[in-house]
MITILO-285972 format. One record per residue (C-alpha): residue number from 1; x, y, z. Coordinates in steps of 0.1 Angstrom, whole numbers, always signed. Layout:
    nr      px      py      pz
   NUM       X       Y       Z
...
END
This chain:
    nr      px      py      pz
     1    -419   -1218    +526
     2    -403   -1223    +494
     3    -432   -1208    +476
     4    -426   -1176    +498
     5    -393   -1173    +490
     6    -401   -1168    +453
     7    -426   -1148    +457
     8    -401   -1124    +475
     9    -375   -1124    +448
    10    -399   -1120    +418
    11    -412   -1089    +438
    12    -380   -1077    +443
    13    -369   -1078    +401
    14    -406   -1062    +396
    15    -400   -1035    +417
    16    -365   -1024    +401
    17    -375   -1025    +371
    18    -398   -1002    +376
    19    -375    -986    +388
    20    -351    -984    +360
    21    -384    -977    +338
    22    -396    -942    +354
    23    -364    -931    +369
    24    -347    -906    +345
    25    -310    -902    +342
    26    -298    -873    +357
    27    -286    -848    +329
    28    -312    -857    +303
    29    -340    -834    +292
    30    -375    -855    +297
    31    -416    -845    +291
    32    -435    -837    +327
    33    -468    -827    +338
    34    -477    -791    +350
    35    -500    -802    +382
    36    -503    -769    +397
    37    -490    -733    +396
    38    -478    -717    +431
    39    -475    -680    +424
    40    -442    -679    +400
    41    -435    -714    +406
    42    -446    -743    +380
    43    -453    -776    +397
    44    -443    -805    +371
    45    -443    -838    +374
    46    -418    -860    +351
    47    -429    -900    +373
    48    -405    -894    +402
    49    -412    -901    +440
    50    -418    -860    +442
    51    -423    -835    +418
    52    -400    -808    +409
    53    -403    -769    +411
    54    -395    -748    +379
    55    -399    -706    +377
    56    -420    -691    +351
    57    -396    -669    +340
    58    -373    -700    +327
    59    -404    -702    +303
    60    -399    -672    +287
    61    -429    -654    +273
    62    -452    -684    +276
    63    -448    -684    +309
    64    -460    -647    +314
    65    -487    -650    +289
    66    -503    -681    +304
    67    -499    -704    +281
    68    -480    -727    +302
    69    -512    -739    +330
    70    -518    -767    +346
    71    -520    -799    +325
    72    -493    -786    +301
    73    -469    -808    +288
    74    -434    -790    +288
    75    -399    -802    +284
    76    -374    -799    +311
    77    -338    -808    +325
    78    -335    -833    +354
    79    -304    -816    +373
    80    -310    -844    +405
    81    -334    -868    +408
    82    -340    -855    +446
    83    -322    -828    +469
    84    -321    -823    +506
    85    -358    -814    +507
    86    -366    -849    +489
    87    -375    -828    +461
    88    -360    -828    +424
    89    -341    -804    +404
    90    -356    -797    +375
    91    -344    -766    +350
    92    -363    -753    +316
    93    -336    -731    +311
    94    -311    -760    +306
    95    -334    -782    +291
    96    -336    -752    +264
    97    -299    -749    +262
    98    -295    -781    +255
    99    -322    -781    +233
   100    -299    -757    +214
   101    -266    -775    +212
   102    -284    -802    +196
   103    -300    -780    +174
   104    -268    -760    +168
   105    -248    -792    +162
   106    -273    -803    +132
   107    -266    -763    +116
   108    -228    -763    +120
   109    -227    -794    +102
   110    -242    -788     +78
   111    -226    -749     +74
   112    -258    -733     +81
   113    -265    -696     +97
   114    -281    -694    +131
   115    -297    -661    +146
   116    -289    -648    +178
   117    -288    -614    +198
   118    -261    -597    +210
   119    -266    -593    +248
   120    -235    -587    +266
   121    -197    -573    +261
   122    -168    -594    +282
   123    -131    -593    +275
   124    -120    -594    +241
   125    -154    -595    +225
   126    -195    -602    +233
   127    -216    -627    +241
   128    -247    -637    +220
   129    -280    -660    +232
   130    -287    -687    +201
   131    -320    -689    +221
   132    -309    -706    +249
   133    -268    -715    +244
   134    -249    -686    +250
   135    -220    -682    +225
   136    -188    -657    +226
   137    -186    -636    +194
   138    -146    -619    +190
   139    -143    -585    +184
   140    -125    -591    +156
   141    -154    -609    +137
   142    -183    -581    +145
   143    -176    -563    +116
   144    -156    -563     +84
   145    -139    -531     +97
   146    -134    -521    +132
   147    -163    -502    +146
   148    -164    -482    +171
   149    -202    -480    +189
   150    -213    -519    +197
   151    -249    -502    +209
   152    -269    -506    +178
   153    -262    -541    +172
   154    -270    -551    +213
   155    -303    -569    +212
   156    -310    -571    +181
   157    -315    -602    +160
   158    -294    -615    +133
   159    -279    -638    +116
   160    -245    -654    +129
   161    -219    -679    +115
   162    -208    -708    +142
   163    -168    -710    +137
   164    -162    -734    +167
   165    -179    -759    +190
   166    -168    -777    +218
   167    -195    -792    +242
   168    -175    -810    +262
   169    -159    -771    +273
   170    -193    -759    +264
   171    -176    -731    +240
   172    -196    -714    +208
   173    -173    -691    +188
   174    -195    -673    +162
   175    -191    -647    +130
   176    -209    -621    +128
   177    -181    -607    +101
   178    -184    -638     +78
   179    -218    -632     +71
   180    -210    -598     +62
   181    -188    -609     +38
   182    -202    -638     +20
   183    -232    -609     +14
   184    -208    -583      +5
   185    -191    -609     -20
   186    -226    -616     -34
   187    -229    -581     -40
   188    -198    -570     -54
   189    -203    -603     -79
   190    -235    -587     -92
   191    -216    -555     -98
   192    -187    -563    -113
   193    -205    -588    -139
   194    -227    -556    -145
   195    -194    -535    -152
   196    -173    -532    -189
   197    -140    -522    -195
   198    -141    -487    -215
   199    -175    -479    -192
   200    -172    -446    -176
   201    -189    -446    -141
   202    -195    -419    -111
   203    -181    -423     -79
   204    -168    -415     -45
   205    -133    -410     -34
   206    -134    -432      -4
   207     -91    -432      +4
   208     -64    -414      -5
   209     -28    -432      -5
   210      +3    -425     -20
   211      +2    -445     -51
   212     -36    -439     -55
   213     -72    -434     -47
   214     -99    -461     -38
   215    -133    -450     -53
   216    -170    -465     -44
   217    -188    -474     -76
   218    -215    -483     -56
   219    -208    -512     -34
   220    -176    -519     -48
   221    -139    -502     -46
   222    -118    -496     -75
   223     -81    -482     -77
   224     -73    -451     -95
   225     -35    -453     -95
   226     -16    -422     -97
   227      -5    -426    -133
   228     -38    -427    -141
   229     -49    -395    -130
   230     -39    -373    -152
   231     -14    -371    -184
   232      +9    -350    -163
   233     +32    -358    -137
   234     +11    -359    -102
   235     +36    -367     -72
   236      +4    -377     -47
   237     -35    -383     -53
   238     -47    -352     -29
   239     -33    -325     -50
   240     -62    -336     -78
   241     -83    -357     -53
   242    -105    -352     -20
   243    -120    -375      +2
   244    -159    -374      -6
   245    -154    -360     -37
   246    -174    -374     -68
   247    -156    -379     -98
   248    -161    -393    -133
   249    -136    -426    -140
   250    -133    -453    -169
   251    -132    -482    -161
   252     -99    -498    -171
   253     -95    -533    -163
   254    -122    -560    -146
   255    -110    -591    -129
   256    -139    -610    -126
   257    -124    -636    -104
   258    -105    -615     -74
   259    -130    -584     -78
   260    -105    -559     -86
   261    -112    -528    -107
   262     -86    -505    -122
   263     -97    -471    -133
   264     -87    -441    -149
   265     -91    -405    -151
   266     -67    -394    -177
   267     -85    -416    -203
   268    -114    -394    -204
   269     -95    -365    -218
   270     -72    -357    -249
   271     -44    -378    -252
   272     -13    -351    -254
   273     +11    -380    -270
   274      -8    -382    -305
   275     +14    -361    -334
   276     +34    -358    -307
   277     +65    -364    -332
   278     +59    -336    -354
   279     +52    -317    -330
   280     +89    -322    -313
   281    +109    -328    -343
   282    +142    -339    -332
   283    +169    -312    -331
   284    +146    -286    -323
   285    +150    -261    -293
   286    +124    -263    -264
   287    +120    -250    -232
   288    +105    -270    -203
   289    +103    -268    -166
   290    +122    -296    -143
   291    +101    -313    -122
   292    +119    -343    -115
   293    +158    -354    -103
   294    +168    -384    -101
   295    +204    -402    -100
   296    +205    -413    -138
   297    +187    -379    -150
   298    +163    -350    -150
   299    +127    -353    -161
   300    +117    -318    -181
   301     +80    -310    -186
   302     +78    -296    -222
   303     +38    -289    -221
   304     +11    -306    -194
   305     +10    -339    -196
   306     +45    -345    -219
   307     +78    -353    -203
   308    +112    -359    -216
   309    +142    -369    -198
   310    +176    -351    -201
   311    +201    -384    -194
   312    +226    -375    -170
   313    +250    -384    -197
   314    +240    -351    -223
   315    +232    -325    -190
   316    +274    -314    -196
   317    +300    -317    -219
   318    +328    -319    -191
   319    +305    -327    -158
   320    +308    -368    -163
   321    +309    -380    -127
   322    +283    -352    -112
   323    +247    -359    -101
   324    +220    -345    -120
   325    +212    -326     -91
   326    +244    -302     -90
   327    +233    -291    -131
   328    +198    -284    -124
   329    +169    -277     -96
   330    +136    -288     -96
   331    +110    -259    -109
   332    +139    -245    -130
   333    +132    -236    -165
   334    +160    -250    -192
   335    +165    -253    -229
   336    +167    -284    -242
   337    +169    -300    -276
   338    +153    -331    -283
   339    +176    -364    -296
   340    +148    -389    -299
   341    +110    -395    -297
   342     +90    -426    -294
   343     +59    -427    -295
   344     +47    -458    -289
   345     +68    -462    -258
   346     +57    -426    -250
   347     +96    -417    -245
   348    +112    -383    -251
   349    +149    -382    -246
   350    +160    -346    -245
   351    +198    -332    -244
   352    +212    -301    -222
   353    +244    -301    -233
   354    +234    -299    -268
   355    +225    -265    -265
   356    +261    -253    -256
   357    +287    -253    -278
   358    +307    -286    -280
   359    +336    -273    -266
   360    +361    -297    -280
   361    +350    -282    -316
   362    +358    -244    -302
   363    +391    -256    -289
   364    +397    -275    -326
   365    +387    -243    -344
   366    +410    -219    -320
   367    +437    -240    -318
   368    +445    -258    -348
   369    +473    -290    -345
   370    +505    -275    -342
   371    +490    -251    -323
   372    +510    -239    -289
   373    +490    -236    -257
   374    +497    -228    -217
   375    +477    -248    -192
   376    +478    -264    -155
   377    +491    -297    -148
   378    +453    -311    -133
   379    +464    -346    -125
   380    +499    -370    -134
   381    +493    -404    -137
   382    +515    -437    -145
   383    +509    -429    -183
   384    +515    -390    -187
   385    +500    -356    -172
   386    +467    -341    -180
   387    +464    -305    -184
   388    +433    -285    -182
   389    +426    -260    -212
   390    +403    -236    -225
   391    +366    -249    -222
   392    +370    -267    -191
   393    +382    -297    -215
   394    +418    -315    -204
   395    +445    -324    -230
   396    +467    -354    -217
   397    +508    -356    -227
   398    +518    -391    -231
   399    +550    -403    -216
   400    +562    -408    -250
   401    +556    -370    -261
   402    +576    -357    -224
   403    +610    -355    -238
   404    +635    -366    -272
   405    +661    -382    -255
   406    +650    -389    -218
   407    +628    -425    -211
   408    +592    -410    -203
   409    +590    -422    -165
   410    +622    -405    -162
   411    +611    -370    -180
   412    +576    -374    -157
   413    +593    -369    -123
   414    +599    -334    -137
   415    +563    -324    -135
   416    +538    -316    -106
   417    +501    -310    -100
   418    +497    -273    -103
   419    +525    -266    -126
   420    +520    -240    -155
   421    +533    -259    -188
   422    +534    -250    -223
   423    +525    -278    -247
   424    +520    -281    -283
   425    +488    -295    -302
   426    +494    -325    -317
   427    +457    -340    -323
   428    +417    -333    -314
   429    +394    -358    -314
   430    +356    -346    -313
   431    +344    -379    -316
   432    +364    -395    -284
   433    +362    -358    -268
   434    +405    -363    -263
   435    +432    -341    -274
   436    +467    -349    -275
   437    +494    -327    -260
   438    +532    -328    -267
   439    +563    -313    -248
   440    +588    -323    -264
   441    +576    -313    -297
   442    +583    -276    -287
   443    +618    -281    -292
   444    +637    -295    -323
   445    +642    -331    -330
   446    +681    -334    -331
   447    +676    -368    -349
   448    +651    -354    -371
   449    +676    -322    -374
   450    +704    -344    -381
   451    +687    -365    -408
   452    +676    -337    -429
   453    +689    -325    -459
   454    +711    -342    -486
   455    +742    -345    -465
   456    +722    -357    -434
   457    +727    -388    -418
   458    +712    -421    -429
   459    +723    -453    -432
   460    +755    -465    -449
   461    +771    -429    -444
   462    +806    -426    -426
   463    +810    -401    -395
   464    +832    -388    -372
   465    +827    -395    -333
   466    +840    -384    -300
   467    +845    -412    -277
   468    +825    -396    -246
   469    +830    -426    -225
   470    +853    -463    -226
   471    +834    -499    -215
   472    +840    -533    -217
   473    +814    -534    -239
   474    +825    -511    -261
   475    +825    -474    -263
   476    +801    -445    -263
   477    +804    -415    -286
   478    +787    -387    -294
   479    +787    -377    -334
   480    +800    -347    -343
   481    +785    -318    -348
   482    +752    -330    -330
   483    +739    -341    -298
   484    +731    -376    -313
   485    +754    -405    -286
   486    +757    -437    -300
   487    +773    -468    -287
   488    +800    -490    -307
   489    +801    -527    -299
   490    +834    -540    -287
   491    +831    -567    -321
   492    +824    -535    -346
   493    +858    -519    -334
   494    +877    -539    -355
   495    +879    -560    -383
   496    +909    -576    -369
   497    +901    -596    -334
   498    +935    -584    -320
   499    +922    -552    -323
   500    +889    -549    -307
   501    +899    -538    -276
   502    +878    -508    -260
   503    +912    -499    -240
   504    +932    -489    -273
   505    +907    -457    -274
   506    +905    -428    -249
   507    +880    -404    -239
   508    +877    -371    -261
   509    +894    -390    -292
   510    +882    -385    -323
   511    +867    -423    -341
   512    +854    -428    -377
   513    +827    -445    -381
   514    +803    -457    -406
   515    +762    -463    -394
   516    +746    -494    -400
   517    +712    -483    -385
   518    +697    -449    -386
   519    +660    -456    -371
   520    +643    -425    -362
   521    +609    -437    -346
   522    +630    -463    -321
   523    +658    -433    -318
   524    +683    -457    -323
   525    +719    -455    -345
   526    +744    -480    -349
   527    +776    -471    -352
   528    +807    -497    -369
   529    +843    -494    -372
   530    +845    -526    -384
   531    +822    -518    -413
   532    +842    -486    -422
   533    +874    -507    -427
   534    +859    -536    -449
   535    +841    -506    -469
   536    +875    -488    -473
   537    +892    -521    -481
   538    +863    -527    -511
   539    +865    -496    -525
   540    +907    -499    -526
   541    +903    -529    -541
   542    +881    -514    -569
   543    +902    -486    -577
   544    +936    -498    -575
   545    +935    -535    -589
   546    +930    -570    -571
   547    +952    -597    -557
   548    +941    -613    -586
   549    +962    -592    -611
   550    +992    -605    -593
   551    +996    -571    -569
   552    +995    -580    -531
   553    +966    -568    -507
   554    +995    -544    -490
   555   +1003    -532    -524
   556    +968    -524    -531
   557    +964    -505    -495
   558    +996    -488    -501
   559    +985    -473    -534
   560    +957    -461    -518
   561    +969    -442    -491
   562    +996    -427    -513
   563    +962    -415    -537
   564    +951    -400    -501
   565    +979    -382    -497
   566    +983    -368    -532
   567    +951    -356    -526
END
């Protein structure tokens, strides 16, 4: 019995295990037998209980061509080991696919292309069969530019480059662009280490942009800036340049490492700028067409290809705050003289103004200093008036230059914008483009007046007053025959303290005085009682003996007067 029971349990472990030895795992590809072909259907055995069914078509061309019969060996996919018919699932189809992903796996790795065709367009892209996995392809990465008809490309093989795998989603994302451009790279490589700076090439104006044209020198672009089209001024590419067009260009720079090539037209013709000094000497009158305004000055074309630029600082004499374009218009022709060449820098630096007179010279040579002249008040300001004049220059009358006797600010309240004045000259200065205006110097200086002559007044000298006016201070008087006031200190009233009292005077009485300050820029006269006496009293003393002599001081000052009145 025992025995039996053994033998029962040593059939049962035989028996699963042989199981587990021909049972494939479902979702792994394994080798079969083709026993038999029933019309499109191949008959394969792989050591299950049953066999499975597979269609020819999932065989591709060997399955139309017989070369898949029976006794084949073939590779296939077990899907299920046994469906509701008892039969199993087998697939060709995914056993190719997965085929694929392994074999796709081993290529991404290692960075490798992988040829497939394009077959079908979904959203946002394509899909391409890598003979057998299907992959998605962007629309983005079918080209290096957009295009716009996919049909030549559908079904046809080439090569792709696999950007992403995921097999767990079952997602391909390939390249079709990044092939495109690895060969384009090769290409341009080979024709840029072919090309020399100085070379002069044919090509083909492929774009046209504002600040240039992109040319085809056979595979590769370069950039024909605007500058370098021509000598003279060109404001865009497509008044020279068409699209198509074949031109001759020299090649200007190569940079072997980013592929960029700058070229030029304007190279391959006379340079305009050579002698170009003595040809424009400087002071010499030309004439040249505007073809540029800007805010800091006007560019002139003197001759195709040369430009100089008037400075909006020499386009007027008087016009200082005005933009270029209220002088001149673009296309206008103007005389200009030219103030400076550099060649090297390829600079001209014209002048407009220079070729009117200088119109603070004409006013120097018609109106001399001294010179009397009528103009409006333009503008009053804190420090005098300005005042336009012939020329369209202004002269400007200082505060100080307004009126003799009068404080400036005080003599400026007289004065408004508009107002006709007369003014004298008093001083040009070309250099500083200022002239100097007085007012006051129309009408006599009294202090000047008053100091002229032998008998005029000056320091030291004695004068009589009129007392115009009694302060605490002092007193104010006006000197005698002139409108000179002065102003006499209540200490120079006197010698004696007693006496210097402003109240012993009265207005319209007559005071001698001597001056003991006569200064005719700060217009200011002292005046001295005080000093008068002592002066008197020396000069008394002098003539008619001294204290010393035994004679009293009253003696002395009586003799004196008595001498006065002899007299």
């Amino acid at each position: 019995m025992a025995n039996q029971i053994a033998s029962a349990e040593d059939f049962e472990q035989l028996l699963f295990e042989s199981f587990q030895d021909i049972d494939p795992v479902e979702g792994t590809v394994v080798k079969g037998k083709v026993v038999a072909i029933e019309k499109d259907l191949a008959i394969i055995d792989v050591g299950l209980k049953t066999e499975g069914r597979v269609p020819m078509k999932e065989f591709g061309a060997a399955g139309r061509d017989g070369t898949i019969a029976v006794g084949s060996e073939v590779e296939v996919y077990v899907d299920r080991v046994e469906n509701a018919m008892g039969e199993a699932v087998l697939s060709r189809e995914k056993a190719r696919r997965e085929e694929s992903w392994v074999r796709l796996e081993v290529l991404y790795d290692k960075g490798e292309k992988v040829e497939g065709q394009i077959f079908n367009q979904v959203k946002g892209g394509f899909t391409v069969d890598l003979d057998g996995a299907v992959a998605f392809l962007p629309r983005s990465q079918v080209d290096i530019r957009p295009i716009r008809d996919i049909a030549p490309l559908m079904n046809v093989p080439q090569p792709f480059q696999i950007l992403k795998m995921d097999k767990r989603r079952g997602n391909i994302v390939v390249s079709r662009r990044a092939i495109l451009e690895e060969s384009r790279a090769e290409q341009r490589s080979e024709i840029v280490q072919q090309l020399e700076e100085g070379q002069v090439v044919e090509g083909v104006v492929k774009n046209i942009t504002d600040y240039g044209a992109f040319v085809d020198l056979g595979g590769i672009d370069g950039l024909l800036h605007v500058t370098d089209i021509a000598w003279r001024r060109v404001n865009h590419p497509n008044e020279v340049l068409a699209i198509g067009e074949t031109i001759k260009v020299q090649i200007i720079r190569v940079n072997q490492e980013s592929h960029r090539i700058s070229l030029g037209m304007k190279q391959l013709q006379a340079d305009p700028w050579e002698g170009i000094a003595a040809k424009y000497p400087v002071e010499a009158k030309f004439t040249g067409r505007v073809t540029n305004i800007t805010d800091y000055g006007a560019f002139v074309e003197l001759e195709p290809g040369i430009e100089g630029l008037i400075h909006v600082s020499e386009m007027s004499w008087t016009k200082k705050n005005v933009h270029p374009g209220k002088i001149v218009s673009t296309s206008q022709e103007v005389e200009v003289v030219v103030l400076e060449v550099d060649p090297e820098k390829r600079r001209i630096s014209l002048g407009l103004k220079q070729t009117l007179a200088n119109p603070w010279e004409s006013f120097a040579d018609k109106f001399p200093i001294g010179a009397e002249i009528e103009g409006e008040v333009k503008n009053k300001t804190e420090f005098g008036l300005f005042i336009g004049l012939d020329g369209d220059v202004d002269g400007m009358v200082h505060l100080s230059d307004l009126d003799w006797n009068r404080p400036g600010e005080e003599a400026l309240e007289d004065y408004n914008r508009g107002d006709i004045v007369k003014a004298k000259v008093l001083d040009v200065d070309i250099d500083k483009e200022r002239i100097s205006l007085g007012i006051k110097q129309l009408g006599s200086d009294a202090m000047a007046d008053a100091a002229a002559g032998s008998d005029g007044l000056r320091k030291g000298a004695i004068v009589t007053t009129e007392v115009t006016a009694v302060t605490d201070g002092g007193l104010e008087v006006r000197i005698s025959e002139t409108d000179l006031s002065a102003f006499i200190r209540r200490s120079d009233l006197s010698r004696d303290r007693e006496d210097q009292r402003p109240e012993r005077f009265a207005v319209g009485e007559k005071v001698d005085a001597r001056i003991t300050q006569f200064d005719k820029k700060t217009r200011r006269i002292g005046l001295s009682i005080k000093a008068l006496e002592i002066a008197e009293e020396k000069e008394a003393v002098a003539q008619y003996g001294s204290s010393d002599s035994g004679a009293s001081l009253g003696d002395i000052l009586g003799a004196a007067l008595k001498g006065q009145d002899k007299k």
